[in-house]
VEXKE-370344 format. One record per residue (C-alpha): x, y, z; residue in one letter. Coordinates in steps of 0.1 Angstrom, whole numbers, padded with zeros to 4 digits, always signed. Layout:
REM VEXKE-370344
XYZA ...
This chain:
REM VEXKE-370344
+0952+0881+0770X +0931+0910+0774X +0910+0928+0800X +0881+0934+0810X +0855+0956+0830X +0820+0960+0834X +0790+0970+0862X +0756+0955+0865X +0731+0977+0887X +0724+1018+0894X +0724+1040+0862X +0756+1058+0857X +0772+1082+0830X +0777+1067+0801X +0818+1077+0800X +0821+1058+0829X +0826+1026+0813X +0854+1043+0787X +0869+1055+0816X +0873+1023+0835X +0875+1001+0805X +0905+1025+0795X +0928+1021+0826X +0929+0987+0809X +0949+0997+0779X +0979+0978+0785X +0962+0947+0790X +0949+0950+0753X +0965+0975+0729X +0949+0963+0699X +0911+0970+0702X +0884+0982+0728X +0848+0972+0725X +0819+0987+0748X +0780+0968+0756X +0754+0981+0768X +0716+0967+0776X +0697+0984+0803X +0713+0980+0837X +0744+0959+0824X +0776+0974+0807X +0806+0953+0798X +0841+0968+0782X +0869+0950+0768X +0907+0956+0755X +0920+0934+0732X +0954+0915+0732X +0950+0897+0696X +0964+0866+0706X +0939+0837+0681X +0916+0848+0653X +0932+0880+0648X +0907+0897+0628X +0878+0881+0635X +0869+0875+0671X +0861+0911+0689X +0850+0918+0720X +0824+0921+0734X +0808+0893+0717X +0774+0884+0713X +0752+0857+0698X +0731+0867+0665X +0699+0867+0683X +0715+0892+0710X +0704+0866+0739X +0740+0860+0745X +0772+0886+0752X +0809+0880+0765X +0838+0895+0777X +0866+0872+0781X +0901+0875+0795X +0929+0845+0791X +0928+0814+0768X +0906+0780+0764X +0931+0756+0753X +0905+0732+0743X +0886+0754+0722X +0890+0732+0687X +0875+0702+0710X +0849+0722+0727X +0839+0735+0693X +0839+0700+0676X +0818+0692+0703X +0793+0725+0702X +0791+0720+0668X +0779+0686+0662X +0751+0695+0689X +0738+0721+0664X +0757+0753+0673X +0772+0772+0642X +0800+0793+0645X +0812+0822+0630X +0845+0828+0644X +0876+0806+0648X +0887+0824+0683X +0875+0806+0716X +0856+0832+0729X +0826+0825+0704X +0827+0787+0724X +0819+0804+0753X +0792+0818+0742X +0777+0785+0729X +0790+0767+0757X +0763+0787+0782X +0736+0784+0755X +0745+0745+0758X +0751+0736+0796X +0743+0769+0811X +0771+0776+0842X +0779+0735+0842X +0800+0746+0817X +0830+0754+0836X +0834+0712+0842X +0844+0713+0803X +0867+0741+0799X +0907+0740+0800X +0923+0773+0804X +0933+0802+0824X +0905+0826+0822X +0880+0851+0835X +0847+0860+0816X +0817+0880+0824X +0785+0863+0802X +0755+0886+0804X +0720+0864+0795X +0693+0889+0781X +0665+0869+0785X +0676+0855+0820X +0693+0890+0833X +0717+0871+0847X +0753+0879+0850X +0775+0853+0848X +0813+0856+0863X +0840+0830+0868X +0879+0827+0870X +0901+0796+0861X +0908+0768+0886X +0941+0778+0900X +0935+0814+0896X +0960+0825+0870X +0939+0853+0860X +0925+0881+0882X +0890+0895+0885X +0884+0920+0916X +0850+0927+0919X +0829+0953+0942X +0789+0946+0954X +0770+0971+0977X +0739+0949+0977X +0728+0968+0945X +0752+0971+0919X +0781+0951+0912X +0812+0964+0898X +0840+0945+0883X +0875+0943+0865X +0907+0925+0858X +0925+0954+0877X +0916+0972+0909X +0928+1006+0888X +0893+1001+0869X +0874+0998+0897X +0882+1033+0908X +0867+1049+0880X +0835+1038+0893X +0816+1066+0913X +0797+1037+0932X +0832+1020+0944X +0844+1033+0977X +0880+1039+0985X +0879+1031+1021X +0910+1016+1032X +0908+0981+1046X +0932+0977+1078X +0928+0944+1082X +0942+0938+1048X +0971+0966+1050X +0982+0941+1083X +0980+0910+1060X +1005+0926+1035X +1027+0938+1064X +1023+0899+1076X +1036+0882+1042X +1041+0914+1015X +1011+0908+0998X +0975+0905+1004X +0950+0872+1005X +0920+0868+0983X +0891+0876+0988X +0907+0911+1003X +0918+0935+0986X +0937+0969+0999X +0896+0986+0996X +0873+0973+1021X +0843+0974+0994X +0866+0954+0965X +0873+0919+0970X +0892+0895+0947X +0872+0865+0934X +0886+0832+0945X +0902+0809+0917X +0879+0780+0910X +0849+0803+0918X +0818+0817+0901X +0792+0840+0909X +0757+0851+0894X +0742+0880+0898X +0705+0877+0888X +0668+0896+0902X +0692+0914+0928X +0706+0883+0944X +0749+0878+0940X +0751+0837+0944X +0788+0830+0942X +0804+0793+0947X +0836+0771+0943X +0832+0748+0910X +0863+0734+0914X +0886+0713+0941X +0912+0688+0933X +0914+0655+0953X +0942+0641+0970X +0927+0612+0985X +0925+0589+0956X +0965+0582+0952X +0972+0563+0917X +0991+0528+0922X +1017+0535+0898X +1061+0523+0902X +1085+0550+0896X +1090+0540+0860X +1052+0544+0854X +1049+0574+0874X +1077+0592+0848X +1059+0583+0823X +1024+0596+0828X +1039+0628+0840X +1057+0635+0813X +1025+0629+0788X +1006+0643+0809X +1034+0676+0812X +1034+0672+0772X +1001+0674+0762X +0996+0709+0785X +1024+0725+0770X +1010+0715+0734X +0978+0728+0744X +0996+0765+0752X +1011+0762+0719X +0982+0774+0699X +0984+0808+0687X +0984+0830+0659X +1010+0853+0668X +1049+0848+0684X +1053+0825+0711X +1087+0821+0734X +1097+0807+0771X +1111+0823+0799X +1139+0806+0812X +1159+0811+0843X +1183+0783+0842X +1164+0763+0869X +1149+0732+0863X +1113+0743+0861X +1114+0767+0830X +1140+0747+0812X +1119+0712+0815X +1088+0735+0798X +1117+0756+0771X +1127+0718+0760X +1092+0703+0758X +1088+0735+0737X +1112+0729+0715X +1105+0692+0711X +1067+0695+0706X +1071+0721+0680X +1101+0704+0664X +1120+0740+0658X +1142+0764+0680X +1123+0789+0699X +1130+0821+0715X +1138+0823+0750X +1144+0853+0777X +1165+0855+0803X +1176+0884+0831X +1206+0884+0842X +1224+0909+0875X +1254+0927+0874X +1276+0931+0906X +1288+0907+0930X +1259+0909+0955X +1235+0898+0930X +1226+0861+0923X +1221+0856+0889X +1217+0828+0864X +1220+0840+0832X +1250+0814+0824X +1228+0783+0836X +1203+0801+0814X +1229+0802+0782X +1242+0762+0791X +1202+0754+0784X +1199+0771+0756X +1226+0757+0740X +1216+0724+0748X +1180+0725+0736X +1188+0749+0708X +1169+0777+0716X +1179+0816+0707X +1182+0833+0740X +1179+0868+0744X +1197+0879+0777X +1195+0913+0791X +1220+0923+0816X +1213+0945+0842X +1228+0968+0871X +1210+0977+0901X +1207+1009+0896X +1190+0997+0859X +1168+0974+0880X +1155+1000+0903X +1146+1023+0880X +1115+1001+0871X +1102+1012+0907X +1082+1041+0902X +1064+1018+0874X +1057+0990+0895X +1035+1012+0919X +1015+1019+0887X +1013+0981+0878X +1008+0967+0909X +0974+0988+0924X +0975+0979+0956X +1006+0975+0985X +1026+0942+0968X +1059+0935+0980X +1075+0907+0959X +1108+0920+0951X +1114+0896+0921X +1084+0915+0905X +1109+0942+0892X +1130+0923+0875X +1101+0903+0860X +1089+0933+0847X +1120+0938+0827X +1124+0904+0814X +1084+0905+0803X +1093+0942+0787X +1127+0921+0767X +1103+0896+0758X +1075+0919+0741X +1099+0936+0718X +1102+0896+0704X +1066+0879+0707X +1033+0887+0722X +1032+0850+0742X +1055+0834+0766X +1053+0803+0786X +1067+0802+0823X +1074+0774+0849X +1052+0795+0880X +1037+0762+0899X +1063+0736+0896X +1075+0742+0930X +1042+0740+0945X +1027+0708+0930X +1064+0686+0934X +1075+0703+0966X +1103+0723+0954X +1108+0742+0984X +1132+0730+1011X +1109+0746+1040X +1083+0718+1034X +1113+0685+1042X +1117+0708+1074X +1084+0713+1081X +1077+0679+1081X +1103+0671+1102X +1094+0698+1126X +1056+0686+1126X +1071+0654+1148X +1087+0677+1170X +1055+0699+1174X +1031+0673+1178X +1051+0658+1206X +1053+0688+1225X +1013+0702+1221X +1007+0697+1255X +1033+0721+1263X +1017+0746+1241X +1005+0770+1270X +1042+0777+1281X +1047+0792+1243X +1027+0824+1258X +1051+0836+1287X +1081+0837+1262X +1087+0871+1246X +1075+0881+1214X +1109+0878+1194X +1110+0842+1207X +1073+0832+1201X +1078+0842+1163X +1106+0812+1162X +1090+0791+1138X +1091+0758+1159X +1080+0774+1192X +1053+0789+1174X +1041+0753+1157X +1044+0740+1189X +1017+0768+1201X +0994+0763+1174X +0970+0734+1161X +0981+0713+1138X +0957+0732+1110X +0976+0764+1120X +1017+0755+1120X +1022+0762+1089X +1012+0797+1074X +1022+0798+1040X +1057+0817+1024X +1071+0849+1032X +1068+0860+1065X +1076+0896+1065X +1063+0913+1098X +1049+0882+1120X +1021+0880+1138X +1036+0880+1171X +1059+0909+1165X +1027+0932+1152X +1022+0945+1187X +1055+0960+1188X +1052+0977+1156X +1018+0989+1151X +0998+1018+1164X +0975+1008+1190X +0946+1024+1165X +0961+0995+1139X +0963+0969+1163X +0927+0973+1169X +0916+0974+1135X +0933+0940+1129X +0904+0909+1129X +0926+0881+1114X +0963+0874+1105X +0973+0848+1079X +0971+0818+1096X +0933+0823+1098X +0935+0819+1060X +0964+0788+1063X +0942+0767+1082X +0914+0770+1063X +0932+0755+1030X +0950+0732+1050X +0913+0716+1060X +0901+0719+1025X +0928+0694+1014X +0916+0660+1015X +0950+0645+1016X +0965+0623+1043X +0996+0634+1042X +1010+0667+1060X +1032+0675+1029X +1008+0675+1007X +0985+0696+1026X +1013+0722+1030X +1019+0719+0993X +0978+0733+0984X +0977+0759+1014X +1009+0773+0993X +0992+0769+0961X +0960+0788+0973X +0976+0814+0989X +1013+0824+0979X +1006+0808+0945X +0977+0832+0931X +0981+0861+0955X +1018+0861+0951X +1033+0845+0921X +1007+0844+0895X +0997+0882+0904X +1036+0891+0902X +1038+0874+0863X +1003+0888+0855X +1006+0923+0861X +1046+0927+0850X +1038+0909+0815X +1005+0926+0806X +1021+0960+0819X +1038+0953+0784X +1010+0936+0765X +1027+0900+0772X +1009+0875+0774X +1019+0846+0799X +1011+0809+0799X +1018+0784+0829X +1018+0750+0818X +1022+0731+0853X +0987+0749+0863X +0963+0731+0837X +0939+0719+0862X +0940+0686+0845X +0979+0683+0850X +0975+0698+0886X +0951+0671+0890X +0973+0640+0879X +1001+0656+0901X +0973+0657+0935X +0970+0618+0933X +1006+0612+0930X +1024+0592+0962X +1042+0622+0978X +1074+0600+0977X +1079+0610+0941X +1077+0650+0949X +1100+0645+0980X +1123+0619+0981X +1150+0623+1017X +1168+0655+1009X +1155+0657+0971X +1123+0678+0962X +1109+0681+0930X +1125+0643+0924X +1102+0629+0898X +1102+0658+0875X +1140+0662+0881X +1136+0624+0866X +1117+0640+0838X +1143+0668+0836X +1174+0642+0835X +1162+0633+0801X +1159+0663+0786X +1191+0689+0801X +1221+0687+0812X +1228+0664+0848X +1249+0697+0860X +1220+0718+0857X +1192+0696+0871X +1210+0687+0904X +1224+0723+0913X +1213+0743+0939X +1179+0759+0938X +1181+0799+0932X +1158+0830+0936X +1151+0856+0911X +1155+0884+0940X +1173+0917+0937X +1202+0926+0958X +1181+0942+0984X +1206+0948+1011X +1232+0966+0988X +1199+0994+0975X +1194+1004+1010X +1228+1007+1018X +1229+1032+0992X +1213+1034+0957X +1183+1039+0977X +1192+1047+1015X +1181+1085+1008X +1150+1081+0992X +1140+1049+1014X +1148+1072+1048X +1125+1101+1034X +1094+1073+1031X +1101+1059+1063X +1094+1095+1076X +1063+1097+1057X +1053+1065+1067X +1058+1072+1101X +1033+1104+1105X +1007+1082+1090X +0996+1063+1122X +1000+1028+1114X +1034+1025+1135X +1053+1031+1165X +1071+1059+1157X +1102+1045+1177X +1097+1012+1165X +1099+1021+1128X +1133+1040+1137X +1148+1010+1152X +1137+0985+1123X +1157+1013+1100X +1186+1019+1125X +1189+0980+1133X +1198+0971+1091X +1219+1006+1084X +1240+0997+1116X +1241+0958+1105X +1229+0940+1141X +1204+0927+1118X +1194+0922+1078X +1156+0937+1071X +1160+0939+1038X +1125+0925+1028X +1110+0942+1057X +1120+0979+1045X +1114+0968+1009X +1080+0959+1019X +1077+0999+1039X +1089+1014+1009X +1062+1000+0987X +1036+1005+1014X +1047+1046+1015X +1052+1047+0978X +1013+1031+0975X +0998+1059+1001X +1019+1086+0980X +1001+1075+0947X +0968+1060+0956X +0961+1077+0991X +0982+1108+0998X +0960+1122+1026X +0958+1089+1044X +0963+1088+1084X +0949+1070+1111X 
């Protein structure tokens, strides 16, 4: 795991690239590497993960035609290099990032059809001038990236961006009204109105002063295998098998996080059983009686698999004083609440290895959440009652934003818009400013119904399924993990999202994810065999901090004092901010996530954009 930066276009100073490349530091410790030819420069920081001494970056080919910057793992490299190989290609290396190179040389950007990993690289060809940009399928990686028709900037964090003199810092509203929607914000925005995130499964060239950029990747869901139940277990678990092996390869410690659910534990078993010895796990645990924690599931697991876990026990007041930190790690407004304590558990795990496999993705590809049985339910009721849908208007806001009334109101593309819902739509107008209201163009159901028609799936839960996985999934979940593990130089692999495993899991019957009451039920088959029965069938459980009990007190003073701020910065109705705060301190009503997500927002503007008002 490293990271990367670079700019093709308009001369600049030359410390400009040590600059940005440097605010990558934490991504790679070990080395940093600089390129330069003409109009292009590339930087890199190295997180020695395969080939320790021998595969630096940037890389190029002998004859110069070729150079790399690379971020994340191939997981078929040995294969892809048999393969290069025997074509001709020889190798000096034993990293994968040399493979890349050859890779281009062989099949130019059809490459990406080959390649297993999560990843994003930046391939500048000499001879062509073309730069060459992609991220992984499912998007476990991040690459923003900024074009002004002239010169394109880009980086595996917004933070390097910055340093460029040609990147504007022009807030985007639109965006800032999408994170107050669902506490984070959708690809391809970003917080800047000139930065954009590229999509996972995307490339882009950038060659004679034209940016092409297209989708190289889609899974199908149309083409449903025939297989029984006892069949169906069986391919998924070789199928489950062979990704974890594949994330097994490196030179340098390797461990699991696991939570005590069944998602981590199923991947901290196969661990164990693939590499036939104990390995180290992680685990967080909360103090207090308002906090959920797991840490004992987490114990009964390891025991049972024979793993040596490392637990770390925290208070809340321990918890929250990562804060300040996260506003460091996460660049732009990001309100995921179980981000702090990952950042803790990735800090734990660092002092041990350097690599660490997590279960992100289980609940999106064998419906794990219990909103999507109800939403299917629900979609009867909805689609019953559409021609009723011009009533839904007259009702007041607090109503409309009931989440059946609001199907009911909505195409069928449109119902279902994706997980959290922090501020909704409908109650914007009595929040925002009039000067914010106006500046909003879309809200996140625009970005819902598009994923929801790029599934090719006949069935609704399916569908619901992929808008999660391209929304909450990479803009959410994977960006929580990515930036709290490599905020300590921990690498983290996700073993449900190989694209090949994601794809086996598109074409299953949807009968096997949700079975009447029971999600998740064929890998909870999978997980009988391997843990205990009393862990498999328990009750699901978040990883989320005891908001409620912070701003009743360990924060309540500082919280109030940024709700102030917030409030002279002209985004909000004054007295509609007060009674959002006075509603939770008084009890009528819990808004926890809502003033968690405030806080952050404040705490961003106090870091990033202290002058900032509307």
């Amino acid at each position: 795991m490293c990271g990367l930066a670079g700019y093709l276009g308009a001369s600049v100073a030359e410390e400009v690239l040590a600059r940005m490349t440097g605010r990558l530091e934490h991504r790679g410790p070990d080395a940093a590497g600089f390129y330069r030819d003409g109009p292009v420069a590339l930087g890199h920081r190295r997180l020695s993960i395969l080939d320790i001494e021998g595969s630096p970056q940037p890389m190029s080919t002998p004859d110069g035609r070729l150079t790399c910057v690379f971020n994340g793992e191939i997981y078929n490299f040995t294969s892809l290099r048999e393969e290069l190989a025997a074509r001709g290609h020889v190798f000096r290396t034993q990293g994968d990032t040399e493979a890349l190179l050859y890779a281009y040389r062989e099949w130019g950007t059809a490459m990406l059809e080959r390649l297993q990993g999560m990843f994003v690289f930046a391939l500048w060809d000499r001879d062509a001038q073309r730069l060459f940009v992609a991220r992984d399928h499912l998007g476990v990686k991040p690459l923003y990236y900024s074009w002004d028709g002239t010169t394109l900037v880009f980086g595996s964090e917004l933070k390097a961006l910055i340093e460029h003199p040609g990147v504007s810092r022009e807030l985007d509203l639109d965006a800032l009204a999408l994170y107050l929607e669902s506490q984070y914000i959708p690809a391809p925005r970003s917080v800047y109105r000139g930065v954009q995130k590229l999509h996972a499964g995307h490339a882009m060239t950038l060659e004679r002063g034209k940016l092409s950029i297209w989708r190289y990747w889609l899974p199908d869901y149309s083409r449903k295998l025939e297989l029984g139940e006892d069949e169906a277990l069986e391919r998924l678990e070789a199928e489950l098998r062979r990704s974890v092996k594949s994330m097994l390869v490196s030179d340098v410690p390797l461990g699991s996080f696991l939570s005590g659910g069944v998602d981590s534990s199923v991947v901290s078993a196969l661990m164990v059983d693939i590499s036939g010895r104990p390995i180290d796990t992680f685990t967080l645990g909360f103090q207090g009686e308002s906090a959920e924690s797991e840490h004992r599931e987490a114990d009964r697991v390891s025991r049972h698999i024979g793993s040596t876990n490392h637990v770390l026990m925290l208070s809340p007041g321990e918890l929250l004083s990562a804060f300040h930190r996260w506003v460091e790690a996460f660049d732009e407004p990001f309100a995921d609440p179980a981000a702090l304590p990952t950042m803790f558990l990735a800090q734990l795990t660092r002092r041990h290895v350097t690599v660490v496999l997590t279960g992100e993705g289980a609940d999106e590809v064998f419906s794990g959440y219990g909103n999507y049985r109800k939403r299917v339910k629900e979609e009867r009721i909805s689609a019953a009652l559409w021609p009723l849908r011009g009533l839904i208007r007259f009702l007041p806001a607090r109503l409309r934003k009931d989440r059946l009334l609001k199907a009911i109101g909505e195409p069928r593309a449109r119902r279902y818009v994706t997980i959290p819902q922090v501020f909704d739509a409908a109650l914007q107008p009595e929040l925002f400013s009039e000067r914010f209201l106006a500046a909003r163009r879309t809200s996140m159901a625009d970005y819902a119904e598009r994923f929801f028609e790029e599934c090719n799936s006949a069935h609704y839960i399916d569908r619901l399924m992929y808008v999660d996985a391209r929304l909450w999934l990479p803009d959410d979940l994977l960006t929580k993990v990515d930036r709290a593990t490599m905020a300590y130089s921990l690498e983290a692999r996700v073993p449900y999202l190989d694209h090949r495993f994601f794809e086996f899991c598109a074409r299953l019957d949807p009968r096997l994810k949700q079975r009447g009451p029971t999600g998740k039920y064929l890998l909870k088959k999978l997980a009988e065999k391997l843990l205990p029965p009393e862990i498999v069938h328990r009750r699901k459980q978040g990883f989320v901090p005891p908001l409620a009990e912070w701003f009743g007190g360990l924060l309540r003073d500082e919280a109030d004092a940024a709700f102030v701020s917030l409030a002279k910065r002209g985004l909000f109705r004054p007295a509609a901010l007060r009674a959002v705060v006075h509603e939770h301190h008084s009890g009528r009503r819990r808004h926890g996530g809502r003033l968690w997500a405030l806080l952050v927002l404040e705490k961003w503007f106090q870091r990033y954009a202290p002058g900032f008002a509307l």
